[in-house]
C-alpha angles and dihedrals in degrees: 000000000000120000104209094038122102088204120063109244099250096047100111107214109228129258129214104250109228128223133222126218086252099055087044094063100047088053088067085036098062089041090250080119124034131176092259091072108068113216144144131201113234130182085337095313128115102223123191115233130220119247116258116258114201099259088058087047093048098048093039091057084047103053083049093052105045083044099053095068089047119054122070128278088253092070143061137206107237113188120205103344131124127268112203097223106159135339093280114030119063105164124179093215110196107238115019123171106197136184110254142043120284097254091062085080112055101113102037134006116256127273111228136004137225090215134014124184127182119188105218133207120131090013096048090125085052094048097046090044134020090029103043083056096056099041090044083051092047080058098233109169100220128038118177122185111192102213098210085189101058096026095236145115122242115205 
């Protein structure tokens, strides 16, 4: 045993167990998950969202809106669905514009964005950090957050 440690040697710290997509979907599958509970899965981890106030709501329906005459015929706004963008990560992001029609994705969700946009109040941390990351290694080209506190838009 060590004798400056607090811990003795053969104590194994625990580890967080990850999660894959799969896993994730047989979860709500099996009604371990349902949609009540608002939850995403990040970076593995099933992470509990906040419940959305009517600012978030608001801007969230706007952004939709001013995006859907704008982009190409080629692409579509999904709001609040999941985009399948590795095992481990599979984010709702609030606002996504991506390339197809929306019957392309009737069997899987798809797996990148041209554009993803999160309107951020009480996860602006998560937004800034842990999200922009995925969505930077899924290699998705532009990333919004929509700050509610400070009125402004993040690119």
């Amino acid at each position: 045993m060590c004798t400056t440690c607090t811990t003795p040697a053969n104590v194994i710290a625990p580890r967080t167990r990850r999660w894959t997509r799969d896993e994730y979907y047989r979860m709500t599958d099996a009604g371990i998950l349902t949609k009540d509970d608002r939850v995403q899965l990040l970076d593995g981890e099933i992470v509990q969202m906040a419940p959305m106030k009517g600012p978030h709501a608001t801007a969230l329906s706007l952004t939709g809106e001013a995006l859907r005459p704008i982009i190409g015929d080629d692409m579509h706004v999904r709001v609040q669905l999941p985009i399948s963008i590795g095992e481990r990560p599979d984010p709702e992001p609030d606002v996504a514009v991506v390339r197809g029609a929306i019957r392309d994705f009737a069997t899987d969700h798809p797996q990148t964005a041209e554009l993803v946009v999160e309107v951020a109040d009480p996860a602006l941390a998560l937004d800034r950090g842990l999200k922009a990351a995925l969505y930077a290694a899924a290699k998705v080209p532009d990333y919004w957050v929509v700050d509610l506190a400070d009125r402004s838009v993040e690119r």
